[in-house]
N, C-alpha and C positions, 0 to 999 in steps of 0.2 A: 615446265618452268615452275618453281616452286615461289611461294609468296617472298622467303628469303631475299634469294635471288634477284626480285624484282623491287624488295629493299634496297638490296645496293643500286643496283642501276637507278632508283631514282635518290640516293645519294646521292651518287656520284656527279648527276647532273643540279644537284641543290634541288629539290623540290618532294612535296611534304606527301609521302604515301599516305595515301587514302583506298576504301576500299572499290569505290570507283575508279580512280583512278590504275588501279592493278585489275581490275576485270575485264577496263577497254585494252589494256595494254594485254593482256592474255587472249582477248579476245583476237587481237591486230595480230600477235603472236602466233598465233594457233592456224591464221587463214592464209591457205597456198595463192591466196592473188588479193590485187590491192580491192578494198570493199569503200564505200560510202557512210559518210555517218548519220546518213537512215539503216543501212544495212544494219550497220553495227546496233546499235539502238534496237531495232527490231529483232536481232539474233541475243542481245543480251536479255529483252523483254521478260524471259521467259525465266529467268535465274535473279537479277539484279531490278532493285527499282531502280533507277535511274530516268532521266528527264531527256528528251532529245537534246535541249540547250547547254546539258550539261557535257553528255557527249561532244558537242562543238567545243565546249570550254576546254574540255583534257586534251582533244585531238589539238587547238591551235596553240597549247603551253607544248605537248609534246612534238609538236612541230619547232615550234623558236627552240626549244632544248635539244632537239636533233637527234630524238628518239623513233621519230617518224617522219618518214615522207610524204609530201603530198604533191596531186598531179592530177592533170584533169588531163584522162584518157579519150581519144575520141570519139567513143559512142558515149558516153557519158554525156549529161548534162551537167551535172556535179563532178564536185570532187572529190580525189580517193585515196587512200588513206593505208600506207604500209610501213612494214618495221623496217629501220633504215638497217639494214644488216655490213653498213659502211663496205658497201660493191657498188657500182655501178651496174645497171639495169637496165635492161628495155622489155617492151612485152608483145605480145602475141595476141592478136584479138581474134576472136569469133563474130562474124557480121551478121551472125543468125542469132545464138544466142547469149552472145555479150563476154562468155566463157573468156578470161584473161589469164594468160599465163605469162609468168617472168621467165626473161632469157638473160641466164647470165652468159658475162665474155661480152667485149665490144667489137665490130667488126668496123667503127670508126674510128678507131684511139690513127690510127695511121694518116687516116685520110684529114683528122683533125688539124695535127701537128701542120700537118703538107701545107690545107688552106689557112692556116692563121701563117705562113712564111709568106705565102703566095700576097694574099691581105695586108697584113701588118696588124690584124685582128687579135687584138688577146681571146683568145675563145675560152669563156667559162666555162659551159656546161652545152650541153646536145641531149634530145629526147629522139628515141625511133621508135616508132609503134609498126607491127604487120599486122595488116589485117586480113583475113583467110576465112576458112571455114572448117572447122574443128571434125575431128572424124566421126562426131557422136551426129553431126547435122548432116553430116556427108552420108551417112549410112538411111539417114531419114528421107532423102531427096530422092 
């Protein structure tokens, strides 16, 4: 993703790039599963100064402007932090070692529609997490 690029996108959404703000968003960009913003903050440490607080600050503007998602996974204690790529998502967890992966495709959109007729429930939104044990821990056992 080039810094351009992430000019318009935060045009688009009205809000003032900065060079923090384009490192966490590259950073969120760059990572195959949702991270924490200690993670983040700790994986930037090493390239960017930045402030853990400040990381809070860009992730909860990039949250109201809906450039990111947030979600508190169930082995987490925290909350975590990904690029909203406007799909709907669930994820895959590792009970060993924390390992999340995103599954796209929903295998509720059917079962939704069914119980909001059944109900009379406007259904907004549904989370499904599995939780498993990943083949890297599987091999270790």
């Amino acid at each position: 993703m080039t810094s351009e690029s992430m000019k318009a996108i935060f045009k688009k959404v009205g809000i003032k790039n900065t060079s923090q703000r384009q490192s966490v968003y590259l950073y969120l960009h760059d990572s195959e599963e949702p991270l924490s913003a200690e993670q983040i903050y700790m994986g930037m440490s090493d390239t960017e100064s930045v402030n853990l607080s400040t990381v809070y600050r860009v992730l909860d503007l990039f949250v109201k402007k809906g450039l990111v998602l947030k979600s508190n996974l169930s082995l987490e204690d925290k909350a975590t932090y990904e690029i909203n790529h406007m799909e709907h998502r669930h994820h895959l967890i590792c009970v060993k070692c924390k390992a999340v992966v995103p599954i796209k495709g929903c295998p509720l959109s059917g079962y939704e529609v069914k119980l909001a007729q059944q109900t009379q429930y406007k259904i907004l939104e549904h989370h499904l997490e599995i939780l498993g044990i990943c083949p890297e821990c599987q091999k270790k056992e």
